[in-house]
BALOBA-1460 file (C-alpha; in Angstrom, 3 decimals):
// residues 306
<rec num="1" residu="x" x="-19.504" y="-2.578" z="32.872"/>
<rec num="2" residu="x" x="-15.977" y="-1.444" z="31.697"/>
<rec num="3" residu="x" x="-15.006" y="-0.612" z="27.812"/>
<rec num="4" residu="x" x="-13.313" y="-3.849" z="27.446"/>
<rec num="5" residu="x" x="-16.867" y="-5.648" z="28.404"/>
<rec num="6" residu="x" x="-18.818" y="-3.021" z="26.005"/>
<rec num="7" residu="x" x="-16.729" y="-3.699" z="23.105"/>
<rec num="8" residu="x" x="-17.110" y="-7.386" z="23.579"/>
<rec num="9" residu="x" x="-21.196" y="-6.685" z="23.077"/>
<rec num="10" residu="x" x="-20.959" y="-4.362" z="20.755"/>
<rec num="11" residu="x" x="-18.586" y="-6.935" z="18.201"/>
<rec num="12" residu="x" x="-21.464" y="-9.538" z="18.971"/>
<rec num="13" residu="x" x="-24.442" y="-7.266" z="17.619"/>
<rec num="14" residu="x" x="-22.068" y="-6.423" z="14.874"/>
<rec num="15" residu="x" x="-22.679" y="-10.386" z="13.809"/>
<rec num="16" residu="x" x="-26.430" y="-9.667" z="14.371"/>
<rec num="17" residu="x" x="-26.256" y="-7.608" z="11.244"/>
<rec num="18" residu="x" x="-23.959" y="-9.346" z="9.734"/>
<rec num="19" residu="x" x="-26.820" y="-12.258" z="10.324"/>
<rec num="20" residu="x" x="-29.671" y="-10.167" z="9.151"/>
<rec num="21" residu="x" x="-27.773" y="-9.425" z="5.795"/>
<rec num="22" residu="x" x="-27.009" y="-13.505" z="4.990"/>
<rec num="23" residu="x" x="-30.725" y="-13.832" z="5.513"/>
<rec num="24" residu="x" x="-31.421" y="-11.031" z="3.392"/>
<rec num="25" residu="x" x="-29.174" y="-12.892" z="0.650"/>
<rec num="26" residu="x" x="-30.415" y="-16.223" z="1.381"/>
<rec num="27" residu="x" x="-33.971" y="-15.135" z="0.383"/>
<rec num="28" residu="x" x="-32.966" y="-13.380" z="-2.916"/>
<rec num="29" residu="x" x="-30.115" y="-16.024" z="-3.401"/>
<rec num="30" residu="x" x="-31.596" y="-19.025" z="-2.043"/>
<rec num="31" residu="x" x="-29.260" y="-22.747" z="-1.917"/>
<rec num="32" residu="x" x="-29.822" y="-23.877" z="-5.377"/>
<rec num="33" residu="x" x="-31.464" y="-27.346" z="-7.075"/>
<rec num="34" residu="x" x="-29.420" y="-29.233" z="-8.877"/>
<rec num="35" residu="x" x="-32.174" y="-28.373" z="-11.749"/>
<rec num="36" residu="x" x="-31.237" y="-24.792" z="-10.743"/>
<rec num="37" residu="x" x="-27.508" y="-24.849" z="-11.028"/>
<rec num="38" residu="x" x="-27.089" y="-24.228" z="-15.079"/>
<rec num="39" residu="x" x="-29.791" y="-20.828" z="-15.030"/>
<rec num="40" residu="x" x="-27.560" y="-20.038" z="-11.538"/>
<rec num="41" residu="x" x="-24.067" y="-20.133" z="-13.208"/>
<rec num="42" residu="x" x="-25.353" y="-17.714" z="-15.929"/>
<rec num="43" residu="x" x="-26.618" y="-15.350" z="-13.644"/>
<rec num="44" residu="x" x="-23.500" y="-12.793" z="-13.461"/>
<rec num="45" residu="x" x="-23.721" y="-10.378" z="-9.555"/>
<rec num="46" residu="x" x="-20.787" y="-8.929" z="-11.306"/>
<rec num="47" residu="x" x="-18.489" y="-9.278" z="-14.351"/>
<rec num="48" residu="x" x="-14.702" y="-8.698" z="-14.662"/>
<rec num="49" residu="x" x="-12.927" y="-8.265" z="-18.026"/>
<rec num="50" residu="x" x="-15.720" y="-9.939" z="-19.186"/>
<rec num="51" residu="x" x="-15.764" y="-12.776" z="-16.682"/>
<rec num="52" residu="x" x="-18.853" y="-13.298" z="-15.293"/>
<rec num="53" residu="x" x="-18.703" y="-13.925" z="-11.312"/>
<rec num="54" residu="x" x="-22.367" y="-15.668" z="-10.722"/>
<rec num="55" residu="x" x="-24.935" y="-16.083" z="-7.993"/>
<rec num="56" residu="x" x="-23.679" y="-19.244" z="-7.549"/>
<rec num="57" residu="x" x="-20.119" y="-18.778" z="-6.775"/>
<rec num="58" residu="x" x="-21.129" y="-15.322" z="-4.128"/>
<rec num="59" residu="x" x="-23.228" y="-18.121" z="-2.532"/>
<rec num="60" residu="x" x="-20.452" y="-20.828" z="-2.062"/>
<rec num="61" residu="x" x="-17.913" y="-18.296" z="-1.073"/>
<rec num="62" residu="x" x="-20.070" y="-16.931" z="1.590"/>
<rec num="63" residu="x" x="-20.420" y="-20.917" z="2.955"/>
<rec num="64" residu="x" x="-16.557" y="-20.809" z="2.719"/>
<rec num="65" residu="x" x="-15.860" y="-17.453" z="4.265"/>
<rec num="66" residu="x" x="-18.571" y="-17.845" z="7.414"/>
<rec num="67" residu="x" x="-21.815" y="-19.857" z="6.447"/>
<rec num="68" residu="x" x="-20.905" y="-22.606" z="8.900"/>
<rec num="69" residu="x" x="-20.674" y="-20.030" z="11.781"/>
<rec num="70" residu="x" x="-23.270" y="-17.652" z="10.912"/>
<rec num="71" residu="x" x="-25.801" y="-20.725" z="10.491"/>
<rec num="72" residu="x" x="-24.764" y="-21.608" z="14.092"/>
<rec num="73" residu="x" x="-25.919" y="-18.080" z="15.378"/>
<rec num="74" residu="x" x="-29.070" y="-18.262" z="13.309"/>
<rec num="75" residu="x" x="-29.856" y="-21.390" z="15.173"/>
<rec num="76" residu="x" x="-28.866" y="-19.703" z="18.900"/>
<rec num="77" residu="x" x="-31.334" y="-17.158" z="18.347"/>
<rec num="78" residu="x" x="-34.286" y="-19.481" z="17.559"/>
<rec num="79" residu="x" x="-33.720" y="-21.734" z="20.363"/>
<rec num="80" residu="x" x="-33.959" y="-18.583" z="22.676"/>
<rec num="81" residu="x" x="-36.636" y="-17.142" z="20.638"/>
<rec num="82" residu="x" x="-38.486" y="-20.651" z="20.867"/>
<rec num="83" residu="x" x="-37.841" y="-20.586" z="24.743"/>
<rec num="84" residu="x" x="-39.125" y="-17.141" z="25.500"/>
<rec num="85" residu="x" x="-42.434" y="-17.733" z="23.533"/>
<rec num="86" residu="x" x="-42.827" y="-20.910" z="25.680"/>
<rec num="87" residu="x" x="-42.227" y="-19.156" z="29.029"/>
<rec num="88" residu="x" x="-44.339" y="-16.182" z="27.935"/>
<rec num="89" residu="x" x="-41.469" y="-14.036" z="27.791"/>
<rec num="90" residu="x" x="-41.838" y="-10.826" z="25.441"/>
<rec num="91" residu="x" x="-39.746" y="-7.301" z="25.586"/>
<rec num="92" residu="x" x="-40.086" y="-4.420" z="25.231"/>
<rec num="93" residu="x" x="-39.198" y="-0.747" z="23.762"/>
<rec num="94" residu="x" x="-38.542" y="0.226" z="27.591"/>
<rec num="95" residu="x" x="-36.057" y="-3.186" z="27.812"/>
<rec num="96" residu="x" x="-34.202" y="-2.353" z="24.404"/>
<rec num="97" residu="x" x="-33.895" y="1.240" z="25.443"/>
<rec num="98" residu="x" x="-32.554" y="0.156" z="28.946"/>
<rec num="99" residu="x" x="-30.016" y="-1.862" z="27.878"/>
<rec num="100" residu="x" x="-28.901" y="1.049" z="25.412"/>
<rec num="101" residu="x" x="-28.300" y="3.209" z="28.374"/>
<rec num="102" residu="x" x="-26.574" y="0.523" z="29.997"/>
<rec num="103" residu="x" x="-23.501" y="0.472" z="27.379"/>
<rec num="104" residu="x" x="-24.032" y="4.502" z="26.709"/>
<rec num="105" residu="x" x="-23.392" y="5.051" z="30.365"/>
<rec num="106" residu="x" x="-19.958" y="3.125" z="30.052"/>
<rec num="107" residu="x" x="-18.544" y="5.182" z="27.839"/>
<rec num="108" residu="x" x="-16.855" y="8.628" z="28.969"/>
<rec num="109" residu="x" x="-19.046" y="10.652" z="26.755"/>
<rec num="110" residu="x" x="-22.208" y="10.434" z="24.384"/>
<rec num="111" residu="x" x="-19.331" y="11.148" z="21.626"/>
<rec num="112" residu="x" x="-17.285" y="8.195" z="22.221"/>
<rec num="113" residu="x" x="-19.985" y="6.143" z="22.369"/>
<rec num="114" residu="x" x="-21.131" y="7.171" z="18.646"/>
<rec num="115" residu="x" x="-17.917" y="7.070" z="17.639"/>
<rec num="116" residu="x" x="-17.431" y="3.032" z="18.737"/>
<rec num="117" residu="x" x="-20.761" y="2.199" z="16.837"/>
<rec num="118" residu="x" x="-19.186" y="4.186" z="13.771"/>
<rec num="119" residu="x" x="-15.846" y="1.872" z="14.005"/>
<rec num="120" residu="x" x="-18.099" y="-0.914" z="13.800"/>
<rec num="121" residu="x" x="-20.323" y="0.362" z="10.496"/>
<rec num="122" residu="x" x="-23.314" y="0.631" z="12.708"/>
<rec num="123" residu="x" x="-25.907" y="3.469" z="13.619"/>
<rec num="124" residu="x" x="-28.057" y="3.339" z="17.084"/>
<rec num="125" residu="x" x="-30.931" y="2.220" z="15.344"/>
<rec num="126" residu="x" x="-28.900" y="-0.681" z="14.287"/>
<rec num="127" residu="x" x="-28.023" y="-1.086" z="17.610"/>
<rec num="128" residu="x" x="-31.947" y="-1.672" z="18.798"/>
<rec num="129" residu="x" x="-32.984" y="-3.511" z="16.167"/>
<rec num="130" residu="x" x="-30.229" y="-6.004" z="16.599"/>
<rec num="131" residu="x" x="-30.679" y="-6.247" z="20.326"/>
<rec num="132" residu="x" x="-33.873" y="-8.621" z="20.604"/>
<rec num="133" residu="x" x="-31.996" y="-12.158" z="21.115"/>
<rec num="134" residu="x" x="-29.655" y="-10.595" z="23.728"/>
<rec num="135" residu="x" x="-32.347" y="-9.055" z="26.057"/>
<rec num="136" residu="x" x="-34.823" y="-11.915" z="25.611"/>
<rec num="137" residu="x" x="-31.584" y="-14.403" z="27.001"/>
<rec num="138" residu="x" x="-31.298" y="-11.791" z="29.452"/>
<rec num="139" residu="x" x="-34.891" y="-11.938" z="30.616"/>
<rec num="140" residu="x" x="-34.827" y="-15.628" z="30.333"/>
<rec num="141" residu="x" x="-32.153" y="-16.422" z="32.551"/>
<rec num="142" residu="x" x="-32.057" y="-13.355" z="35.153"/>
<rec num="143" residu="x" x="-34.413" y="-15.728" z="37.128"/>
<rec num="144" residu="x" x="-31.922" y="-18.254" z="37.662"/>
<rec num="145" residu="x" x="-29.360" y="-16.129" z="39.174"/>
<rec num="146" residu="x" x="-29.019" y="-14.852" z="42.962"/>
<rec num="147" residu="x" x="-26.264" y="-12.053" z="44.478"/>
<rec num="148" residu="x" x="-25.689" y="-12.323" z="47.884"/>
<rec num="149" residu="x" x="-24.520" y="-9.573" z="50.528"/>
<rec num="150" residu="x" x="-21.242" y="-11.975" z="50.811"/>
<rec num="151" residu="x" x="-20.491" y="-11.154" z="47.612"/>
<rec num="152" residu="x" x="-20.811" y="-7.541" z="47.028"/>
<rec num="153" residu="x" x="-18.745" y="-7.056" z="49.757"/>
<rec num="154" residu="x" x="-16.225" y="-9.234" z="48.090"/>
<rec num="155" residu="x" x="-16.328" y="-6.965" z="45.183"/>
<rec num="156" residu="x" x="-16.531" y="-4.163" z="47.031"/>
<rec num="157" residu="x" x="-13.356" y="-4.468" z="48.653"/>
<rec num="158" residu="x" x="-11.634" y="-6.349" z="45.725"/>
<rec num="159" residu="x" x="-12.625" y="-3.538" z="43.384"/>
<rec num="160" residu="x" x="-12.186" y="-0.018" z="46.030"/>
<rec num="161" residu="x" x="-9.555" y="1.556" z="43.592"/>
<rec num="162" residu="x" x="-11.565" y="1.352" z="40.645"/>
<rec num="163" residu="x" x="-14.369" y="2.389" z="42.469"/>
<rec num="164" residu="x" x="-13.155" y="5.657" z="43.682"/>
<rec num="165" residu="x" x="-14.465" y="8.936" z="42.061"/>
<rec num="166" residu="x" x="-11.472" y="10.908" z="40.921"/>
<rec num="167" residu="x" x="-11.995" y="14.851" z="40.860"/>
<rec num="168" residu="x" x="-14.501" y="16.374" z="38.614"/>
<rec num="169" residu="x" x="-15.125" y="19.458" z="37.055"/>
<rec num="170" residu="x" x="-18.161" y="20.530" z="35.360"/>
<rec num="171" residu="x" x="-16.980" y="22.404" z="32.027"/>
<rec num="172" residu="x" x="-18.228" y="24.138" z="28.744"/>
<rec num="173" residu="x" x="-15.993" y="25.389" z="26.091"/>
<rec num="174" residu="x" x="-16.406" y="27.014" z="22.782"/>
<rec num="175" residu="x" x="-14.251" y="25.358" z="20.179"/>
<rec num="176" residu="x" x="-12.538" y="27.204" z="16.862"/>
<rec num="177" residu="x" x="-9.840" y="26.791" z="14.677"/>
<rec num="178" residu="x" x="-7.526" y="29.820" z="14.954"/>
<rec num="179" residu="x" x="-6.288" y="31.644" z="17.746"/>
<rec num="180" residu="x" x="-7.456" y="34.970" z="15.917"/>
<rec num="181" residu="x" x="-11.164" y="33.917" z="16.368"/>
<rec num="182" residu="x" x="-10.157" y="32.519" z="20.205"/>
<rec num="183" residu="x" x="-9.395" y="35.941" z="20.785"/>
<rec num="184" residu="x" x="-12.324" y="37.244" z="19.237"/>
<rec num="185" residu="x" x="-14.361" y="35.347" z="21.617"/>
<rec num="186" residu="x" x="-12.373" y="36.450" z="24.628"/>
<rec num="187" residu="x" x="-12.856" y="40.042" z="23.907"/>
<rec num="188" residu="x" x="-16.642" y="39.775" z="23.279"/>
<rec num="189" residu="x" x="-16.815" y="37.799" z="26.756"/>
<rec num="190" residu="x" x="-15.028" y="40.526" z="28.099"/>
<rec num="191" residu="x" x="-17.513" y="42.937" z="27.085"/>
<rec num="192" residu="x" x="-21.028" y="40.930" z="28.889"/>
<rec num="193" residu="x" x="-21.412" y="39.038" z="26.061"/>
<rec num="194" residu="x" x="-23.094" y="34.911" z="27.821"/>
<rec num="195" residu="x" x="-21.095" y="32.416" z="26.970"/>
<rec num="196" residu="x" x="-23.425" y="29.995" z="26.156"/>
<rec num="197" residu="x" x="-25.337" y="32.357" z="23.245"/>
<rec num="198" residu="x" x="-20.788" y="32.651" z="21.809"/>
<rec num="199" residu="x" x="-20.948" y="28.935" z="22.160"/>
<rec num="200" residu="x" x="-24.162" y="28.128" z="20.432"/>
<rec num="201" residu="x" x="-23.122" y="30.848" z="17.668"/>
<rec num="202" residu="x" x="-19.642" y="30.003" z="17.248"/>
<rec num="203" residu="x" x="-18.458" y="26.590" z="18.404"/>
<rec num="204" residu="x" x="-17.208" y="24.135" z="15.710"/>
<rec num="205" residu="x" x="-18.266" y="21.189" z="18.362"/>
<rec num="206" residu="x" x="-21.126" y="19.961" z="16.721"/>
<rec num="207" residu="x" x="-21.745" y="17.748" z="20.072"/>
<rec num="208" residu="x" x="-21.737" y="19.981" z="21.994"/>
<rec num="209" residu="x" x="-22.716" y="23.644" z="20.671"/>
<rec num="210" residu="x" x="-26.675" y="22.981" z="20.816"/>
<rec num="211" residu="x" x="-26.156" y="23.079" z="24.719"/>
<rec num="212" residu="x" x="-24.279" y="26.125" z="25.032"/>
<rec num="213" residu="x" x="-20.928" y="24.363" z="24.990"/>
<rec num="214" residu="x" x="-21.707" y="21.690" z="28.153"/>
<rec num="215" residu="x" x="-19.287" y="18.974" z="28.606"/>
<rec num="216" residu="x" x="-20.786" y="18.085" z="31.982"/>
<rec num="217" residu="x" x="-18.355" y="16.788" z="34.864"/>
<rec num="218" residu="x" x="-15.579" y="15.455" z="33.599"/>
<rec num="219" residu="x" x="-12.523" y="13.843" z="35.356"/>
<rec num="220" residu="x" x="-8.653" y="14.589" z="34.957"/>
<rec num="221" residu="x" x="-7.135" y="12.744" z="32.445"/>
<rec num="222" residu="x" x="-10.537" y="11.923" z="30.174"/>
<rec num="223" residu="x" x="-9.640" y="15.037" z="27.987"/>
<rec num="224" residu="x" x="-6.104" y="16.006" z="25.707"/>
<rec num="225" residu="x" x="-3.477" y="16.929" z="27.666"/>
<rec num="226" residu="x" x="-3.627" y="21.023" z="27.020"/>
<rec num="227" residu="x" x="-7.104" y="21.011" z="28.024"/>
<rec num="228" residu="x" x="-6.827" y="18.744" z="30.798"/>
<rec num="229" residu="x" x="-4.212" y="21.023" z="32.877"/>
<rec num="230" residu="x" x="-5.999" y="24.454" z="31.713"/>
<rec num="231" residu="x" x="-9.655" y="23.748" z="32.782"/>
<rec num="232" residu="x" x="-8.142" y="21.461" z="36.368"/>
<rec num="233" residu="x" x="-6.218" y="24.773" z="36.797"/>
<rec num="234" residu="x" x="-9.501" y="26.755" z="36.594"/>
<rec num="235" residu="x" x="-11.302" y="28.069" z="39.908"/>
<rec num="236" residu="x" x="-15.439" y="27.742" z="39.762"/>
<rec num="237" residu="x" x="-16.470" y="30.577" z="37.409"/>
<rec num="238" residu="x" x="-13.413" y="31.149" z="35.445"/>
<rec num="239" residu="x" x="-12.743" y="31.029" z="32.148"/>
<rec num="240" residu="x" x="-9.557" y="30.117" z="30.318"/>
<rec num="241" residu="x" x="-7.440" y="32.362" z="27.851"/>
<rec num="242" residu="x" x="-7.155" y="30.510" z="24.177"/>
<rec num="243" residu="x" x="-6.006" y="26.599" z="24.678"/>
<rec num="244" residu="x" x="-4.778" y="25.117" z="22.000"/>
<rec num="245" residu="x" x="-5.560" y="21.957" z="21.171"/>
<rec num="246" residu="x" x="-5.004" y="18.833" z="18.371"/>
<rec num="247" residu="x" x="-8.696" y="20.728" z="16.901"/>
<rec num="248" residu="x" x="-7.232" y="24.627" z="16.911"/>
<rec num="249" residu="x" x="-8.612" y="26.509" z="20.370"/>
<rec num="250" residu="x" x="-10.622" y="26.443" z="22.814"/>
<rec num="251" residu="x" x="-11.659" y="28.569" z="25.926"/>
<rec num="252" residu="x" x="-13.222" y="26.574" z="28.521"/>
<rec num="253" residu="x" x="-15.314" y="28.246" z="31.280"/>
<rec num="254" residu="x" x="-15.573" y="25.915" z="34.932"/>
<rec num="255" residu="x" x="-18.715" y="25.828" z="36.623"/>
<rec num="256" residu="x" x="-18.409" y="23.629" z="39.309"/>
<rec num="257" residu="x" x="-15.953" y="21.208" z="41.193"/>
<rec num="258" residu="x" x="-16.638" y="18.223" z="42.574"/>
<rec num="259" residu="x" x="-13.717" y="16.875" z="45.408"/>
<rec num="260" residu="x" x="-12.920" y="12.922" z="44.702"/>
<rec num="261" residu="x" x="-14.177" y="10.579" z="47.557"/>
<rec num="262" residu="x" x="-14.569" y="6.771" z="47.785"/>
<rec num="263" residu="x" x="-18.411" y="5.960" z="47.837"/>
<rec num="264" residu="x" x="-19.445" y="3.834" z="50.576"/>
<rec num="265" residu="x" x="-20.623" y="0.042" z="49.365"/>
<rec num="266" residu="x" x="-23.888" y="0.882" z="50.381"/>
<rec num="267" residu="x" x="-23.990" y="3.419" z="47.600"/>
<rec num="268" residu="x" x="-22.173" y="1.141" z="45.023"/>
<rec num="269" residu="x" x="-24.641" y="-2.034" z="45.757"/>
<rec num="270" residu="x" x="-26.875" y="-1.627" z="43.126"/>
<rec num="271" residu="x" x="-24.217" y="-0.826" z="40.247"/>
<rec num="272" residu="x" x="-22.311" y="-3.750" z="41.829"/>
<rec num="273" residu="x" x="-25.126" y="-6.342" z="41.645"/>
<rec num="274" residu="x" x="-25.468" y="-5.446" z="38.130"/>
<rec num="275" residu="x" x="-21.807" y="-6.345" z="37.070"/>
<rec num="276" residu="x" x="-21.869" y="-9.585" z="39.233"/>
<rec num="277" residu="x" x="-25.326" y="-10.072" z="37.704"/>
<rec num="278" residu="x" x="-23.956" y="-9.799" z="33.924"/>
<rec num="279" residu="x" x="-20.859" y="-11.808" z="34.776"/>
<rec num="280" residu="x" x="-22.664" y="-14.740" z="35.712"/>
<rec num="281" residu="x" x="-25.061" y="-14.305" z="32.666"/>
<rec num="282" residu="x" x="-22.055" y="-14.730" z="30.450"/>
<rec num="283" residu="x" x="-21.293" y="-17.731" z="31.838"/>
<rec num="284" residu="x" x="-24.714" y="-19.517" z="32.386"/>
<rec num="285" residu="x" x="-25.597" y="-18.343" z="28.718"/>
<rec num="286" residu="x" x="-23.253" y="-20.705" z="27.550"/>
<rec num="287" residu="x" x="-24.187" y="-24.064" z="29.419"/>
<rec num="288" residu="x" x="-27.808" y="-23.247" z="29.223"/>
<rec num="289" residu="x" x="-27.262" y="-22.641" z="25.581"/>
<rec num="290" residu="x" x="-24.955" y="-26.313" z="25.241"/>
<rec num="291" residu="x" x="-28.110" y="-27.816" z="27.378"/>
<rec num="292" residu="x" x="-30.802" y="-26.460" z="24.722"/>
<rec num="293" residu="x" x="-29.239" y="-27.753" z="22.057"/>
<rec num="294" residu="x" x="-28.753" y="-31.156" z="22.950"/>
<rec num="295" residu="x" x="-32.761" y="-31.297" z="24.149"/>
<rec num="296" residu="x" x="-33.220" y="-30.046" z="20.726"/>
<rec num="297" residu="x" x="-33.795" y="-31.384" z="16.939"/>
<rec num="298" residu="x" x="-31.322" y="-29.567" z="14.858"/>
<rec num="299" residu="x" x="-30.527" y="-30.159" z="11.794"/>
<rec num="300" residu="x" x="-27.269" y="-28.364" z="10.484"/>
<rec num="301" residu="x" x="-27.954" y="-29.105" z="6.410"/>
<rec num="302" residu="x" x="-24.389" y="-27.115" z="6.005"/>
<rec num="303" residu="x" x="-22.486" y="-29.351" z="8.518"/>
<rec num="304" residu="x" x="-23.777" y="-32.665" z="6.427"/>
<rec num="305" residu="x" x="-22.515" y="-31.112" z="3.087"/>
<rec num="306" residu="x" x="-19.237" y="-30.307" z="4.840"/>
């Protein structure tokens, strides 16, 4: 699963809360009887320069603004939830947490990963509890869908750049804000003193300083530019002199090397059944979603006051 794919997900459970919170509203706020309206229109959410805004106009502008198409999603997600309960389908905390690893692992870094569900206003326990719908369509439809050797291969030989593992070293650095300090750290590392204990005691990484500094393996390229070329230039064992860096400094110590080499298919078969696996879910969600709907009684109460 590339980034591009990831982001595409994580934008969709971003409308799962953005669901969750017009249902929220709909139960305090609920569509309003005529009888209702006059006791509605008094009823001030807010109040500018003594103008009262009330319940009722919040609720029409949220019609206005997305009702029509957050409705629509509300009724996707009881069709499959009506589906899995008749096929005897149920998940659970193993199949959310899966699925979690599954778009952790295709990010570079645990970091980057937090910091996409922080550009989207969303925590990881957002993330699970908005997940449900997605891995019961998953579990519904996973039966329906066959990879053959034919095409792996295809993929395989399609995708061989992109498949290649460039370089890799495995890293840990201890990160501070002046060059003064850098030096510090040097000269105590100089003396015996482990890395890892400076790194857990003096590291401004927050990520990273509970585990003595550990970046893991890393490829060239995934880091800024000064610290890319001083930790590739770095022998296993060695440690750097002060790097600066966008942050202030860092010295990074090496502790292994991995040479780049193109895995054989054999050894990419499983990762590539999954991505032909989810690409064909994408598309078979949608017709088996069109085909639900029209064996179905809905009844869109917003689309006949339209």
């Amino acid at each position: 699963m590339n980034k591009r794919i990831s982001a595409n997900r994580t934008r969709k459970w971003v409308s799962s809360l953005l669901l969750l919170s017009l249902i929220a509203y709909l139960i305090v706020y609920p569509p309003l009887k005529k009888t209702d309206q006059a006791s509605a229109a008094s009823s001030a959410v807010a109040k500018v320069n003594g103008v009262n805004i009330s319940t009722d106009q919040l609720y029409k502008a949220m019609l206005v603004s997305g009702g029509q198409q957050t409705l629509d999603s509300l009724i996707t997600d009881e069709l499959i939830n009506q589906e899995a309960q008749k096929t005897g389908i149920q998940i659970t905390d193993e199949d959310i947490q899966k699925e979690i690893s599954s778009i952790q692992s295709s990010y570079a870094s645990n970091d980057e990963f937090q910091q996409a569900l922080t550009s989207y206003g969303m925590t990881l326990d957002d993330l699970k509890k908005n997940m449900k719908t997605q891995v019961l369509l998953k579990k519904i439809l996973e039966p329906q869908i066959t990879i053959s050797d034919d095409e792996i291969k295809q993929y395989y030989d399609e995708n061989i750049e992109s498949l290649k593992v460039p370089e890799q070293i495995q890293a840990s650095h201890i990160s501070v804000t002046t060059k003064e300090e850098a030096d510090a750290i040097l000269t105590e590392l100089k003396k015996g003193t482990d890395f890892a204990t400076l790194a857990k005691d003096k590291s401004l990484d927050t990520a990273t300083k509970d585990t003595a500094g550990a970046l893991g393996y890393i490829s060239s390229g995934k880091m800024e530019a000064t610290f890319d070329t001083a930790a590739f230039a770095l022998a296993v064992g060695e440690t750097s002199s002060a790097v600066q860096t966008s942050t202030g400094y860092d010295i990074i110590k090496v502790t292994d090397r991995k040479a780049a080499y193109t895995p054989t298919m054999e050894e990419k078969k499983e990762d590539i059944k999954t991505t032909l696996t989810n690409q064909k879910l994408s598309t078979l969600s949608s017709t088996w979603l069109q085909e639900k709907k029209s064996q179905s009684t809905v009844e869109n109460y917003l689309s006949k006051d339209a």
